[in-house]
KOLTI-451170 format. One record per residue: residue in one letter; y, z, x of N, C-alpha, C, O in turn; residue number from 1. Coordinates in Angstrom, 1 decimal, padded with zeros to 4 digits. Layout:
N
<"A", <Y, Z, X>, <Y, Z, X>, <Y, Z, X>, <Y, Z, X>, NUM>
...
REM end
This chain:
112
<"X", <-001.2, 000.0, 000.8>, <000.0, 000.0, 000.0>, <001.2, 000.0, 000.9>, <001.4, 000.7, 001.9>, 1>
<"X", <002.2, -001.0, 000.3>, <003.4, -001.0, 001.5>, <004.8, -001.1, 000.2>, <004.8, -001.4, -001.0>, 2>
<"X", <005.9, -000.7, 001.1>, <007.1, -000.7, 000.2>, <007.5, -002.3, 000.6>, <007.8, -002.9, 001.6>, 3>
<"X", <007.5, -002.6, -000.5>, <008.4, -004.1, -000.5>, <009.5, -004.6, -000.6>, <009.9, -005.2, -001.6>, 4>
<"X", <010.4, -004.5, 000.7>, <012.0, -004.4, 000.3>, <012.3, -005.6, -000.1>, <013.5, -005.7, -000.5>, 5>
<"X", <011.5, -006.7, 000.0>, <012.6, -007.7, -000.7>, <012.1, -008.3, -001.8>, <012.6, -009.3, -002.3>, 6>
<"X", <011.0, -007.8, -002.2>, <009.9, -007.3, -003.5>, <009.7, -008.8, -003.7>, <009.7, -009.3, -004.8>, 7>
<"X", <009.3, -009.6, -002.6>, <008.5, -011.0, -002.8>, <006.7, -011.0, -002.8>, <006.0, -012.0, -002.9>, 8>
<"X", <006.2, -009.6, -002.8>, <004.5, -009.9, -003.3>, <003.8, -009.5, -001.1>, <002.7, -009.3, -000.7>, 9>
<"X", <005.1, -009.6, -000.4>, <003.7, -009.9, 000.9>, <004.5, -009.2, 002.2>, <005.5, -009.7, 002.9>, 10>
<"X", <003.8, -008.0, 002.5>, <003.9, -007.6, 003.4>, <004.7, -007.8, 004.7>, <003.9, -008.3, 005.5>, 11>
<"X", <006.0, -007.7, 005.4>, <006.2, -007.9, 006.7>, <007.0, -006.9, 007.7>, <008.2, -006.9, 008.0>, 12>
<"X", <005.7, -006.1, 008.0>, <006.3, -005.3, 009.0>, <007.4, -005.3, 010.2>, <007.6, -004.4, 011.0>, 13>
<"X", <008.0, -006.2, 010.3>, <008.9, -006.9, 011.2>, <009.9, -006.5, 010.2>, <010.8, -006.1, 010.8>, 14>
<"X", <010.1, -006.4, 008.9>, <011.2, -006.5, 008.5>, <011.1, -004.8, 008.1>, <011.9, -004.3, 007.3>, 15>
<"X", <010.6, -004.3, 008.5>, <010.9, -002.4, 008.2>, <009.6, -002.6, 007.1>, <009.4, -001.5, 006.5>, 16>
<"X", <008.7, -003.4, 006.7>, <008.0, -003.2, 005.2>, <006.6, -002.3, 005.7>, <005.7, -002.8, 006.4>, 17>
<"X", <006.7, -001.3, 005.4>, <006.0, -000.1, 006.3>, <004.8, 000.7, 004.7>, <004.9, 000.7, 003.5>, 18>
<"X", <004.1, 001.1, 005.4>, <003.0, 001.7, 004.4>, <003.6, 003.0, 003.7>, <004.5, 003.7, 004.2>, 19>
<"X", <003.0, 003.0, 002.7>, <003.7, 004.0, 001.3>, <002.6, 005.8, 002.2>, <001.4, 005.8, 002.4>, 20>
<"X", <003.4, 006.8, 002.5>, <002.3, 007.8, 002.5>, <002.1, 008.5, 001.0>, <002.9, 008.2, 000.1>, 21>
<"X", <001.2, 009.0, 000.7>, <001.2, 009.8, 000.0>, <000.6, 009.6, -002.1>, <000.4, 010.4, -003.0>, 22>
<"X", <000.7, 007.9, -001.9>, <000.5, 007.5, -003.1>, <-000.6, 008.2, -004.0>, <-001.4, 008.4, -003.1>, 23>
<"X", <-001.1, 008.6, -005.1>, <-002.2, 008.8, -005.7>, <-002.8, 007.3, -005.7>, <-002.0, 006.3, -005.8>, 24>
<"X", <-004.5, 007.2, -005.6>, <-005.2, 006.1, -005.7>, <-006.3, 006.2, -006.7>, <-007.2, 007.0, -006.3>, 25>
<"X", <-006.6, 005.8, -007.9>, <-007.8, 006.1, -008.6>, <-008.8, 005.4, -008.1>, <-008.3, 004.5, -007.4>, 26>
<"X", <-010.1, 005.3, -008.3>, <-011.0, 004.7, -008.0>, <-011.9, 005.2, -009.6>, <-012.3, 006.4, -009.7>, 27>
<"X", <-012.1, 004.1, -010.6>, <-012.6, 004.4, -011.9>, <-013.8, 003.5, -012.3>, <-013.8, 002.3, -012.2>, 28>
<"X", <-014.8, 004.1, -012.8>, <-016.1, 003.3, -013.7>, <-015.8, 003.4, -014.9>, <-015.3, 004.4, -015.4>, 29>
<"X", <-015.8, 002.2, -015.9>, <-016.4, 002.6, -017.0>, <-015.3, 003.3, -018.1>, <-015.4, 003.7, -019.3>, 30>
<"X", <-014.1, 003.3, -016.8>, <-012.9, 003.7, -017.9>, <-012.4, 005.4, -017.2>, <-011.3, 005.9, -017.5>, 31>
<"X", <-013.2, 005.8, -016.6>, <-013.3, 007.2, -015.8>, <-013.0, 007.3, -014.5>, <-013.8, 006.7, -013.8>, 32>
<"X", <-012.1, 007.8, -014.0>, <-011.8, 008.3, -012.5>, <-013.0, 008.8, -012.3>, <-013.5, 009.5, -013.1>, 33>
<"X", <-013.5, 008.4, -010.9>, <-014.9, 009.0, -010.4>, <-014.7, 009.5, -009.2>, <-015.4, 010.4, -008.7>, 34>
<"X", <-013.3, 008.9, -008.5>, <-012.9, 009.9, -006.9>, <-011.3, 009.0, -007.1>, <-011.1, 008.0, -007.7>, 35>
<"X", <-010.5, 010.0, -006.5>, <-008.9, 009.9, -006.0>, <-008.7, 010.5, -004.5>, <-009.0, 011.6, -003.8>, 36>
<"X", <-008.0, 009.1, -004.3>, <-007.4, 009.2, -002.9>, <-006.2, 009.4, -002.7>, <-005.6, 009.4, -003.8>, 37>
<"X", <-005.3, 009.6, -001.6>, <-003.9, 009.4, -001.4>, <-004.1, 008.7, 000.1>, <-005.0, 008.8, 001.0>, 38>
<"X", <-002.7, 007.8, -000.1>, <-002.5, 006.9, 000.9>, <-002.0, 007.7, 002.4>, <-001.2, 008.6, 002.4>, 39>
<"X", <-002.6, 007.2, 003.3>, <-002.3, 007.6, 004.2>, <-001.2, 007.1, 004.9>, <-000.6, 006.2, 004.4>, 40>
<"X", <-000.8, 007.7, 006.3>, <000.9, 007.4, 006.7>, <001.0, 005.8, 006.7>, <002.1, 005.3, 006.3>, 41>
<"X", <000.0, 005.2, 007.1>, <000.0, 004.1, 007.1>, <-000.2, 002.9, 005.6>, <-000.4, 001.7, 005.8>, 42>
<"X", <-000.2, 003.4, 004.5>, <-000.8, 003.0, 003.0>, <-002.0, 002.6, 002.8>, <-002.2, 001.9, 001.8>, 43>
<"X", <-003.0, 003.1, 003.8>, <-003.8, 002.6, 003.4>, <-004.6, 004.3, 002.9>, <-004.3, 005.4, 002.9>, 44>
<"X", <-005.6, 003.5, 002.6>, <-006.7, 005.0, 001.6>, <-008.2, 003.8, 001.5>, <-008.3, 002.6, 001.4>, 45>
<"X", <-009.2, 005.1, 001.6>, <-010.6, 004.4, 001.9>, <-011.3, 005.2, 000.5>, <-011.1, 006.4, 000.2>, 46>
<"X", <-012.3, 004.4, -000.3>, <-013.8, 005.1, -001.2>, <-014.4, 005.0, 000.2>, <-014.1, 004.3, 001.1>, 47>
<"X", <-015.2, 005.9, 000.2>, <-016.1, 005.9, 001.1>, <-017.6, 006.2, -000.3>, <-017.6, 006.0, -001.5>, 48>
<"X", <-018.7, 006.6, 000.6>, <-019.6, 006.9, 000.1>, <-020.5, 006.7, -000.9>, <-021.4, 007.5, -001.3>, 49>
<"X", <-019.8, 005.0, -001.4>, <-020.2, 005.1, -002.9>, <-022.0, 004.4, -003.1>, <-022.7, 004.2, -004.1>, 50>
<"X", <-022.1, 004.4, -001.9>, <-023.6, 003.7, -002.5>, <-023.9, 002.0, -003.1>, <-022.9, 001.5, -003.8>, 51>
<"X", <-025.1, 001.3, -003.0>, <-024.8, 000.1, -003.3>, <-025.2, 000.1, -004.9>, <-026.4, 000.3, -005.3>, 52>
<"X", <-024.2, -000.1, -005.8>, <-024.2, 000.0, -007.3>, <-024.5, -001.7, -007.3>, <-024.4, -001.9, -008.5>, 53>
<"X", <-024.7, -002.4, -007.0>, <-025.0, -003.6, -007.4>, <-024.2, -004.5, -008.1>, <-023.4, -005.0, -007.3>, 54>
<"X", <-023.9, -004.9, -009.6>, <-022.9, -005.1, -010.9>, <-022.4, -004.3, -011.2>, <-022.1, -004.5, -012.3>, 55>
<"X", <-022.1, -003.4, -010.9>, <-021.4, -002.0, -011.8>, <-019.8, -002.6, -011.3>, <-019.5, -002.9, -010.2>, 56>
<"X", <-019.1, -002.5, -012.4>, <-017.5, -002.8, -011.8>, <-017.0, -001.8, -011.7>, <-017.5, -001.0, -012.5>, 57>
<"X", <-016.0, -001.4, -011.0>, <-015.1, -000.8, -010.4>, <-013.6, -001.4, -010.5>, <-013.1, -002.4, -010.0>, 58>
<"X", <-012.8, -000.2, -011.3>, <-011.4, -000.7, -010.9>, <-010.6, 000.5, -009.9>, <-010.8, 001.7, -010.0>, 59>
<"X", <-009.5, -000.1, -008.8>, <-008.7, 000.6, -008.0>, <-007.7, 000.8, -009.0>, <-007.9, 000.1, -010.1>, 60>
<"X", <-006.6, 001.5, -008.9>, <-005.8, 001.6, -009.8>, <-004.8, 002.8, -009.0>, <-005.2, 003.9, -008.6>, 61>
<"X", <-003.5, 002.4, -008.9>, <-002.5, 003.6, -008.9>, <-002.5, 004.5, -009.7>, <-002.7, 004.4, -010.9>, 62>
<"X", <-002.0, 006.3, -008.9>, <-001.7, 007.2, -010.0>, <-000.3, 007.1, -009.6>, <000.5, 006.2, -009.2>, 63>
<"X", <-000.3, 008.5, -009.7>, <001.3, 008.9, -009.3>, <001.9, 008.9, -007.8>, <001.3, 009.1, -006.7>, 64>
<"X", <003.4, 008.4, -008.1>, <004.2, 007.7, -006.8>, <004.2, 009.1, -005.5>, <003.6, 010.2, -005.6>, 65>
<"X", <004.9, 008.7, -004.4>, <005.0, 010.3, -003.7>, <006.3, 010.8, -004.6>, <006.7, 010.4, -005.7>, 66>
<"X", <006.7, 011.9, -003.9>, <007.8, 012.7, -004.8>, <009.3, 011.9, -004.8>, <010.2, 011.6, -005.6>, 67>
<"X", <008.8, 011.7, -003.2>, <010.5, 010.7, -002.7>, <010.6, 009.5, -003.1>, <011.4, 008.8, -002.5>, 68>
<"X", <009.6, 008.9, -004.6>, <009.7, 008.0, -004.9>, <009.7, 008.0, -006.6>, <009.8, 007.2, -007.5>, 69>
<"X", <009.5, 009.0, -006.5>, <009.8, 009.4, -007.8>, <011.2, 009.5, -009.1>, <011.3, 009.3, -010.3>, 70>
<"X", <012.3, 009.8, -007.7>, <013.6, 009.7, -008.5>, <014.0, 008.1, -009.0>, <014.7, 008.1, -010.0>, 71>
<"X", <013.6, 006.8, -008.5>, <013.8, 005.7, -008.6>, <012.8, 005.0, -009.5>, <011.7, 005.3, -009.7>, 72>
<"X", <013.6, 003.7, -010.0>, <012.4, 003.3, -010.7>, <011.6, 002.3, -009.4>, <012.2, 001.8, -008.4>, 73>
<"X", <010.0, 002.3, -009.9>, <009.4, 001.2, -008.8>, <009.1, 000.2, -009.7>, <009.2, 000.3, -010.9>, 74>
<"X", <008.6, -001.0, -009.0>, <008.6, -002.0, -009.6>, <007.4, -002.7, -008.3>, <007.5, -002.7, -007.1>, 75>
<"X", <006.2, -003.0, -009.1>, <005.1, -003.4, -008.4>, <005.1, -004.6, -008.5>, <005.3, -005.2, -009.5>, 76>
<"X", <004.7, -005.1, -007.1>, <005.2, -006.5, -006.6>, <003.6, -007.2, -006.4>, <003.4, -008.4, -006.7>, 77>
<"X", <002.6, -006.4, -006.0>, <001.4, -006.8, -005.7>, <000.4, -005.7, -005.9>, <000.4, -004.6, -005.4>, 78>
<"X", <-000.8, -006.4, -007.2>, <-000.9, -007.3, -007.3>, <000.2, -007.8, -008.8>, <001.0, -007.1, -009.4>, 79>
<"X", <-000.2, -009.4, -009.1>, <001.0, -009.5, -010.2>, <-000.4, -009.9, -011.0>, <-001.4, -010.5, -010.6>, 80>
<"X", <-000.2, -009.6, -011.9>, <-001.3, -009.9, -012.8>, <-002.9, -009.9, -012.1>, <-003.6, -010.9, -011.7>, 81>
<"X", <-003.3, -008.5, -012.0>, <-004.7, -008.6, -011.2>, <-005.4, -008.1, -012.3>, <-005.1, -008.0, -013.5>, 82>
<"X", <-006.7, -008.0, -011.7>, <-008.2, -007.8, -012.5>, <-008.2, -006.6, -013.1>, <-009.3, -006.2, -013.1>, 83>
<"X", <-007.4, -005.9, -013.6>, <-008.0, -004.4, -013.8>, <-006.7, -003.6, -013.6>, <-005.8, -004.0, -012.8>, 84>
<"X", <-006.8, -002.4, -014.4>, <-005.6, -001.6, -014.3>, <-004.3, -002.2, -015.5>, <-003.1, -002.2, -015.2>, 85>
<"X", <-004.8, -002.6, -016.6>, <-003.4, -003.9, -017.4>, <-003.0, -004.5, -016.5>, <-001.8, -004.7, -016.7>, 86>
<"X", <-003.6, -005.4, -014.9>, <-002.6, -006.2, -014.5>, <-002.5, -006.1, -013.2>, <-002.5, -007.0, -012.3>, 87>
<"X", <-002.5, -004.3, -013.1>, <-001.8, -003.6, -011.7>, <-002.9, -003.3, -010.8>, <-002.7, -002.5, -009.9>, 88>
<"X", <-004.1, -003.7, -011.0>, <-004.6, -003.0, -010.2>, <-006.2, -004.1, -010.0>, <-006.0, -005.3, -010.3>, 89>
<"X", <-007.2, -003.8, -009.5>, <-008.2, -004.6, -008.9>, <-009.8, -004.0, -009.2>, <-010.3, -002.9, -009.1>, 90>
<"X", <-010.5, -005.2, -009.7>, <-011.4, -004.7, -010.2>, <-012.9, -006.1, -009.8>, <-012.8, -007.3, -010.0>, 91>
<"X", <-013.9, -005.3, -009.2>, <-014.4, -005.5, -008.6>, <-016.2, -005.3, -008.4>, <-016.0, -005.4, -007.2>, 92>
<"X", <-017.6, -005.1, -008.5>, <-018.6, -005.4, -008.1>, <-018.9, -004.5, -007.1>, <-018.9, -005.2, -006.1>, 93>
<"X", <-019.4, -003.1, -006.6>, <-019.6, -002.3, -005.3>, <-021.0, -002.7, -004.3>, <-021.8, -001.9, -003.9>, 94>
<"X", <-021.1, -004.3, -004.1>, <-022.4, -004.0, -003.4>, <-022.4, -003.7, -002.0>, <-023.6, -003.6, -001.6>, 95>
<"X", <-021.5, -003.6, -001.2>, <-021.0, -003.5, -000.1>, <-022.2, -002.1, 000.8>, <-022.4, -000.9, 000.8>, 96>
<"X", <-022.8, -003.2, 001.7>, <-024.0, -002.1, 002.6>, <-023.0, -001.0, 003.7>, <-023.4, 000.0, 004.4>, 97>
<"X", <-022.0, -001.3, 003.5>, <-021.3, -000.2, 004.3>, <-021.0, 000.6, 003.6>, <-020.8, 001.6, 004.3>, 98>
<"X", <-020.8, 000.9, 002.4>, <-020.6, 001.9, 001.0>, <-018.8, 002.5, 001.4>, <-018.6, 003.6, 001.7>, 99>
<"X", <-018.1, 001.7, 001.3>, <-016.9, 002.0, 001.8>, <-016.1, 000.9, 001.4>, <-016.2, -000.2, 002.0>, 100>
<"X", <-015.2, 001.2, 000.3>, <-014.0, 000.3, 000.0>, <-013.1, 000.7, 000.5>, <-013.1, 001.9, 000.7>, 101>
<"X", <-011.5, -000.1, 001.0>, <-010.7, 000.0, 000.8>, <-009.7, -001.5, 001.2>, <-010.1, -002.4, 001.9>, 102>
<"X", <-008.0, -001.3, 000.3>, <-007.8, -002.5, 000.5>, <-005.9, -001.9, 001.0>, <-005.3, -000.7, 000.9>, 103>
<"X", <-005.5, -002.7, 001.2>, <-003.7, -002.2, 001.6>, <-003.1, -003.9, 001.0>, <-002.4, -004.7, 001.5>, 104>
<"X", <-003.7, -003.9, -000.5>, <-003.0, -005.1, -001.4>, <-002.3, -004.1, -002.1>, <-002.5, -004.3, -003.2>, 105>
<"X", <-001.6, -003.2, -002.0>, <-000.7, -002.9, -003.7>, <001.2, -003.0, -002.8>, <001.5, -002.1, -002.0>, 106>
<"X", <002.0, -004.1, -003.2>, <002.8, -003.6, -002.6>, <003.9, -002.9, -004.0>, <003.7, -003.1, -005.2>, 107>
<"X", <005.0, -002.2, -003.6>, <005.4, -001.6, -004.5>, <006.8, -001.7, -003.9>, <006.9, -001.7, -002.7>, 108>
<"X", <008.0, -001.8, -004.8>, <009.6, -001.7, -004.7>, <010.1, -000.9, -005.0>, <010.0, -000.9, -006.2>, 109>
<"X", <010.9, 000.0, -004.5>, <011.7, 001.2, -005.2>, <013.5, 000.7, -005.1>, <014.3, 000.4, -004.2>, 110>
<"X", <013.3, 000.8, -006.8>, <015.1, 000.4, -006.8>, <015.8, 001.7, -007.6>, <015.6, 002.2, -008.7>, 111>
<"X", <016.6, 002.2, -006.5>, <017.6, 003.1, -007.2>, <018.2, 003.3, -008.7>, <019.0, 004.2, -008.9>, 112>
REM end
């Protein structure tokens, strides 16, 4: 997850566009949070441990912003119309033999 200052959808660290700390992350089956993460200094955040579920889908999904982003409205830039989440969020298939998701697609804008 990264702050998007010129809120075009795509990451660039050159220009200050730096990872969000602190974000809430859902990770949901079935309609149910099954584990929550927060983003780390860098915006990213890992599921670990999930085992190979085969078809079972899975959606990522934002919770709540950090505090210092709270006062502002945000405006999510990436993804724009994704799989899951109404839109906002990514949804997905767990067969993965390393039993470990994670992704640093959500970018996010904070406008005063």
């Amino acid at each position: 997850m990264f702050e998007d200052l010129d809120g075009n959808g795509v990451q660039d660290i050159f220009s200050g566009e730096l990872g969000i700390e602190g974000w809430t992350v859902d990770l949901r089956w079935n309609g149910e949070v099954i584990a929550t993460m927060m983003s780390g200094a860098d915006g990213s955040f890992v599921f670990g441990n999930l085992g190979n579920t085969g078809s079972l889908m899975f959606e990522v999904c934002l919770g709540a912003p950090p505090l210092s982003w709270s006062a502002g409205r945000v405006t999510q830039t990436l993804p724009v119309g994704g799989s899951a989440c109404s839109g906002a969020g990514y949804a997905f298939p767990f067969n993965n033999p390393f039993m470990t998701w994670s992704v640093n697609n959500f970018g996010e804008q904070l406008v005063p």
